[in-house]
C-alpha positions as CSV (number, residue, x, y, z in Angstrom):
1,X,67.6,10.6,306.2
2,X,70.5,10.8,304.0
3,X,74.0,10.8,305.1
4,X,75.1,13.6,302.5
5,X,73.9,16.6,301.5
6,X,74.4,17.3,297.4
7,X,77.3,19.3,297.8
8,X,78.9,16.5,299.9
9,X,78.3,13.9,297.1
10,X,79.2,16.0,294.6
11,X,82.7,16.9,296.6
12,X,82.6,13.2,297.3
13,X,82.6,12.3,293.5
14,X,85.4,14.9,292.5
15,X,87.4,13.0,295.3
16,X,86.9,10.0,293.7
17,X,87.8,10.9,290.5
18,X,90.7,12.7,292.1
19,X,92.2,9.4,293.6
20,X,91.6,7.3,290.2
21,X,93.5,10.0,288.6
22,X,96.4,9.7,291.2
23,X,95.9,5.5,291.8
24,X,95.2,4.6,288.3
25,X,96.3,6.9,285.4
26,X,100.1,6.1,285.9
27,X,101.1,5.9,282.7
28,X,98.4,7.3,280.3
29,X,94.8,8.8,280.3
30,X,92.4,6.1,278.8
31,X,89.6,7.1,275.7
32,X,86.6,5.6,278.0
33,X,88.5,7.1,280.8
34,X,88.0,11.2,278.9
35,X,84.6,10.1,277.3
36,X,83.6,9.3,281.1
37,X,84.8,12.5,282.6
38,X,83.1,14.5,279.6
39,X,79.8,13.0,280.7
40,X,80.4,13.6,284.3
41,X,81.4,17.2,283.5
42,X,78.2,17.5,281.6
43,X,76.3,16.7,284.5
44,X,78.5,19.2,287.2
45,X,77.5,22.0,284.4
46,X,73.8,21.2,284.5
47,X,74.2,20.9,288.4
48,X,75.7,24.1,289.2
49,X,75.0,27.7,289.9
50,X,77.6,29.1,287.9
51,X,77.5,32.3,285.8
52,X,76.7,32.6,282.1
53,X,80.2,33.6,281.0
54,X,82.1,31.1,283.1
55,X,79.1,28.2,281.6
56,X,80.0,29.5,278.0
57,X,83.8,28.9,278.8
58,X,83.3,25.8,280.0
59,X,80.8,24.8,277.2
60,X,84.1,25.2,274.9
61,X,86.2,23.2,277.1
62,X,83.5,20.2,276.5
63,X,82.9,20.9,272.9
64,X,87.2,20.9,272.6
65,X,86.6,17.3,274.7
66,X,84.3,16.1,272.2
67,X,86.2,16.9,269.2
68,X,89.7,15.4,270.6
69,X,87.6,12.4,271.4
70,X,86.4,12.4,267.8
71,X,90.0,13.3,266.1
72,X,91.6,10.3,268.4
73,X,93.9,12.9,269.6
74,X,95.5,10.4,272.0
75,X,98.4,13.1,272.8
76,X,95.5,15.4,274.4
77,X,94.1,13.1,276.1
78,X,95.3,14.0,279.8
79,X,93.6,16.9,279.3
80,X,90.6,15.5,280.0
81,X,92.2,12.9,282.3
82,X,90.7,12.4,286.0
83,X,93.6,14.7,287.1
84,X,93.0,17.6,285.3
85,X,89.3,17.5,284.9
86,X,89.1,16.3,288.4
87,X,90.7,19.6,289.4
88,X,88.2,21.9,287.3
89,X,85.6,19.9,288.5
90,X,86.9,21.1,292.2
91,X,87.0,24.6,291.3
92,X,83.8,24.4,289.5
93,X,81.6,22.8,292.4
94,X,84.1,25.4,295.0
95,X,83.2,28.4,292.5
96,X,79.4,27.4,292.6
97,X,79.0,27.3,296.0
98,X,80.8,30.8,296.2
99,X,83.4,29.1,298.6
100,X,86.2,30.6,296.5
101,X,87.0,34.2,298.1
102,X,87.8,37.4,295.6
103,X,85.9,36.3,292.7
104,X,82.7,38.4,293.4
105,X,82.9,42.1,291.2
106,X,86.0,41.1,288.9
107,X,85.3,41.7,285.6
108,X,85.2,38.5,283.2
109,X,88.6,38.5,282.0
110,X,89.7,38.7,286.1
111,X,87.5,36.0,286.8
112,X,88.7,33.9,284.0
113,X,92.1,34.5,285.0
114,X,91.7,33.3,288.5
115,X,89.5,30.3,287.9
116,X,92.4,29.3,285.2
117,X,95.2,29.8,287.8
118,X,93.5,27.6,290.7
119,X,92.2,25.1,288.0
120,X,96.3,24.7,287.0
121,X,97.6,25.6,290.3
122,X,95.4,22.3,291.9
123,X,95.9,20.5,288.9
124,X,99.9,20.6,288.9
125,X,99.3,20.2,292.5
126,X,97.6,16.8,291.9
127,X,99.7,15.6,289.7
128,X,102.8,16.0,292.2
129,X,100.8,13.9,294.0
130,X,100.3,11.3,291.1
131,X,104.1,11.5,290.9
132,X,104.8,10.8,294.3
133,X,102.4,7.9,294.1
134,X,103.6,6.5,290.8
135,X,107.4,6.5,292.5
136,X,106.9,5.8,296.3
137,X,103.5,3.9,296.1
């Protein structure tokens, strides 16, 4: 009998990529680091009951990973840091599981909107934390 259920592990696995993000990316975001959590967001997007337009929007978000990871574009690299993907994969596996309130009959461009806002909103939020750690830790 397993211990977790798949949503459990998965919410298990954005924690842990939320804590390396806040323990270990101090001072920069790594290139195996964003090639890592490309290939874990890969497999959230296979894994998750998500709509088409929000998939297609995502889809660019990896292809723009990719292509940074290509170009060496070390300045954007915290972009796709454990922080900031850690906190779209929240939203993600949250907005999957329908466990975000208000999102159900908004057009695209409203549901856009508010997955952008809580995907910045937990990411600034994380990265106060990474702050916090970085000085008081």
């Amino acid at each position: 009998m397993p211990l977790l259920n798949s949503f459990q592990a998965a919410l298990g696995g954005v924690g842990v990529i939320l804590i390396y993000g806040i323990v270990v990316e101090k001072h920069y975001v790594s290139r195996a680091t964003v090639f890592y959590n490309l290939l874990s967001f890969l497999l959230l997007l296979a894994s998750t009951d998500i709509p088409w337009a929000v998939f297609i929007g995502l889809i660019i978000y990896l292809a723009l990973g990719v292509l940074i990871m290509k170009l060496h574009l070390k300045w954007m690299f915290p972009a796709f840091g454990a922080r900031t993907y850690g906190s779209l994969a929240l939203i993600i596996l949250l907005q999957g599981k329908q466990l975000i309130p208000g999102l159900a009959g908004r057009s695209l461009l409203e549901t856009y909107s508010l997955l952008i806002l809580m995907w910045v909103l937990t990411a600034v939020g994380v990265n106060i934390l990474g702050y916090l750690y970085k000085k008081y830790g």
